[in-house]
C-alpha positions in Angstrom: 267.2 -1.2 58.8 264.6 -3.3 59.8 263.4 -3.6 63.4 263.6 -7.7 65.0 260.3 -8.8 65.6 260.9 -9.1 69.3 261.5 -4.7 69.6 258.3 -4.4 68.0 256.1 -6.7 70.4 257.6 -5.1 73.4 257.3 -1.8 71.7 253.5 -2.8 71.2 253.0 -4.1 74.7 254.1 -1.1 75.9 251.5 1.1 73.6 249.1 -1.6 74.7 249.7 -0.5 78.6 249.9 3.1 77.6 246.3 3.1 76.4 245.0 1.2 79.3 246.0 3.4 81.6 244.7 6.0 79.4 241.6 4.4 79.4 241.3 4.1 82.8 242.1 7.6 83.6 239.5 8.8 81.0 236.6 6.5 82.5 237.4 7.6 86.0 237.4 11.2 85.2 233.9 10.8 83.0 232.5 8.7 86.2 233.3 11.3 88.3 231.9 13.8 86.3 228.8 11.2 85.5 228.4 10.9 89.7 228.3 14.5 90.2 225.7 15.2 87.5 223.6 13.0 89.3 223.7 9.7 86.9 224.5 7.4 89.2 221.1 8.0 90.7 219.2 7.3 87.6 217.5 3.9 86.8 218.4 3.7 83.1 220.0 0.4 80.8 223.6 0.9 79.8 221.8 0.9 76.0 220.2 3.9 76.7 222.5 5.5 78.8 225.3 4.4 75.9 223.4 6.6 73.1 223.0 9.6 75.4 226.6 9.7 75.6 227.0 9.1 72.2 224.8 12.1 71.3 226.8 14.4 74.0 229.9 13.3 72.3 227.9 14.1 68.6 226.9 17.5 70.3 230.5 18.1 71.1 231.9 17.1 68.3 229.6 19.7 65.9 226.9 17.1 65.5 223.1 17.8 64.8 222.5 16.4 68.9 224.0 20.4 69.9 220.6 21.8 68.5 219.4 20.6 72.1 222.0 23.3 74.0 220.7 26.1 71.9 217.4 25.8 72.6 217.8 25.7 76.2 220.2 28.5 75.7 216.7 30.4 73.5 214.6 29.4 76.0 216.0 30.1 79.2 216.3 26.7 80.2 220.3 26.6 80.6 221.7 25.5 84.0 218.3 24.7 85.5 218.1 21.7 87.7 214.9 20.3 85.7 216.2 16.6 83.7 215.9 16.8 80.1 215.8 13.3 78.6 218.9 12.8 76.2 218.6 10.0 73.3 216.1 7.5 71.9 216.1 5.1 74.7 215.7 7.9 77.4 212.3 8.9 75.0 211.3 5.7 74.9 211.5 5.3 79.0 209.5 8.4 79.5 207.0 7.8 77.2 206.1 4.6 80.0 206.2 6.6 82.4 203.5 8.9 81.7 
């Protein structure tokens, strides 16, 4: 039996509102998280600070960009407060800098 095409748009407007709300409670968790690691006080373009998510997520997901957590974990540098530049753009902006 086939479903009226009025059940499925309100069926799909209701998946629709599902994932906003999903969304939204995903970004506000990953801005908290983002604010407490000290992001928000960091003068860097949404590019860059786009592909250094991208790589965490890469590094999470079993990508080459974890190599960077085991070698702090080698070196002893885990859990220190010193800023480690994550992603091309974040290169790039230190590279000016010096």
């Amino acid at each position: 039996m086939k479903k009226p095409t009025s059940k499925i748009r309100e069926e799909l407007a209701r998946l629709q509102e599902q994932l906003k709300q999903a969304e939204t409670r995903d970004a506000e968790r990953i801005g908290r998280i983002a604010l407490k690691a000290g992001l928000g006080e960091i003068d860097i373009g949404d590019t860059d600070l786009q592909a250094a998510f991208q790589d965490v997520a890469k590094r999470f997901r079993g990508g080459k960009a974890g190599s960077v957590g085991k070698e702090r974990a080698i070196t002893g540098t885990a859990g220190t407060s010193e800023a480690t530049p994550v992603g091309a753009g974040a290169a790039a902006s230190q590279a000016g800098k010096a």
